[in-house]
C-alpha positions, 0 to 999 in steps of 0.5 A: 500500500506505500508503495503504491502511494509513492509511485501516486505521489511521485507520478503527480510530482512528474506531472507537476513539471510542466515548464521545467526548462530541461537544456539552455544553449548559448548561440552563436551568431555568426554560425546560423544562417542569418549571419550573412544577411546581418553583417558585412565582412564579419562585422554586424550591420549598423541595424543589427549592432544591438544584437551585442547587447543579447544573448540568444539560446536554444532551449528544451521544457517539459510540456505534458510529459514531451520535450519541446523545444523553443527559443530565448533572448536575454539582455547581456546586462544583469537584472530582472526584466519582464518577459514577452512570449512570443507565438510563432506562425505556420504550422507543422514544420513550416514558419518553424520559430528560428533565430532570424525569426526572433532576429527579425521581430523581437530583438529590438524589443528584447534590446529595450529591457525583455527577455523574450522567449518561444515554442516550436510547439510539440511535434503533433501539431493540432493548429490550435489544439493540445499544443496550446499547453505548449505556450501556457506552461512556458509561464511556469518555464520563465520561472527558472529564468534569472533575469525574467520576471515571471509575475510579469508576461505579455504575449506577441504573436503573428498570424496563426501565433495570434490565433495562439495568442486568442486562445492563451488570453482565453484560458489564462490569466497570467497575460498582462497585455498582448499584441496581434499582427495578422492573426486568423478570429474566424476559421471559418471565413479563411476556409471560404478565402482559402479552401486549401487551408482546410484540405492541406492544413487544417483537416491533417492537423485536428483531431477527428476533424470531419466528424467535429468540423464545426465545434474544432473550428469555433475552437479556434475561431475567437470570433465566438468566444471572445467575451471569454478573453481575460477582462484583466489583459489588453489586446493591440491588434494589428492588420496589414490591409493587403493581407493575401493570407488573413482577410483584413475583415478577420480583425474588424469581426473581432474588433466588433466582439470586442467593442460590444464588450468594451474590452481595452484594445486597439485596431490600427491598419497598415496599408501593408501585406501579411509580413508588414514588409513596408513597415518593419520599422514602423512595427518595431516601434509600435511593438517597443511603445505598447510593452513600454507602457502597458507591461513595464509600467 
């Protein structure tokens, strides 16, 4: 009879280490792909000088029993700063979470003063489904990070990471603001601007996705659901008006929820494509400004 309460508490502890950061490895710049892009005769380019100031990892975390694997940026400088996760897009192995994509999207925001970090999700990806835990537990994850402070987390994702993004400010409340740039809210309506989504992505990715096709995709869909988005957090969505990937009219539906609820957040259009291509700099800026004020403050 203790033996069998041992192995009960011991089964419960094992579950208990959902976050636990099981490897962190330092990164050397100039040996990834992007090197050549970020510097000219082995020197970092002008835009890119406040990369000396960061430190890049590649990390593993335990998240439902599986090993995944992510991403971390910390500032050189000691200290305690607060954290954003950041929700990659694609699905699958495509838009896998790189160092060129922290590079290009976080690392002027992890310069100001964050420590930014992000999942590749687990390797059976629902596109919205289980994997979810994969990005909630990294709240527990940033918990044996030195330098981050875990009582304060903001979140950033792009396209299906705002979708990701949708549904961690719907099942936790550990979010203190978030911002969105060209996320899906109704998957339904993507279906109908690109059917090869449901053939090629969707219906390989949900579980028993023909006999539960509605409920999965109002699942994933914050259109439906979102007065259930955490009263407590804020939302800044962005929308690239030539979006070819995600209609623009995907963040005016959510807008409509969110004003009926009188939720805090804010709409702002670029006239731009789904990567804010013309507006790199411009998305920086943004970025930096909203965490300044509505995580660091």
């Amino acid at each position: 009879m203790l033996t069998l309460i041992f192995l009960l508490l011991f089964a419960g502890l094992g579950f208990s280490q959902n976050g636990k950061l099981l490897s962190k490895n330092l990164v050397d710049l100039s040996k990834t792909p992007i090197w050549n892009k970020i510097s000219e005769n082995n020197v970092l380019k002008a835009d890119f000088e406040h990369l000396k100031s960061l430190d890049f990892y590649f990390i593993t975390y335990e998240s439902d029993g599986l090993q995944v694997n992510g991403l971390l940026i910390e500032p050189k400088k000691v200290g305690k700063y607060p954290v954003v996760i950041f929700n990659r897009g694609g699905n699958r192995d495509f838009g896998r979470l790189t160092v060129s994509t922290m590079i290009m999207y976080t690392s002027k925001l992890a310069n100001q003063g964050y420590v930014i970090i992000g999942s590749n999700y687990r390797k059976n990806d629902e596109f919205g489904g289980i994997e979810i835990n994969d990005v909630l537990n990294l709240t527990e994850t940033v918990k044996e990070i030195e330098k981050a402070d875990s009582n304060c987390i903001g979140m950033f994702g792009w396209s299906r990471g705002g979708m990701m993004t949708y549904l961690a400010l719907q099942k936790s409340d550990k979010i203190k603001t978030a911002i969105i740039g060209n996320g899906p809210t109704d998957l339904f309506g993507i279906i109908a601007d690109r059917p090869e989504m449901e053939s090629k992505v969707i219906a390989e990715c949900v579980p028993n996705y023909s006999e539960n096709k509605e409920n999965e995709l109002k699942k994933r869909s914050a259109v439906y659901w979102g007065d259930r988005l955490d009263k407590k957090s804020s939302l800044l969505i962005l929308c690239g008006t030539n979006d070819k990937r995600v209609n623009p009219n995907q963040a005016d539906k959510i807008s409509d929820k969110l004003e009926e609820i009188n939720y805090d957040f804010e709409l702002i259009k670029f006239e731009t494509d789904h990567y804010f291509t013309e507006y790199k700099s411009e998305l920086n800026e943004l970025v930096i400004r909203w965490f300044n004020k509505r995580l660091k403050t």
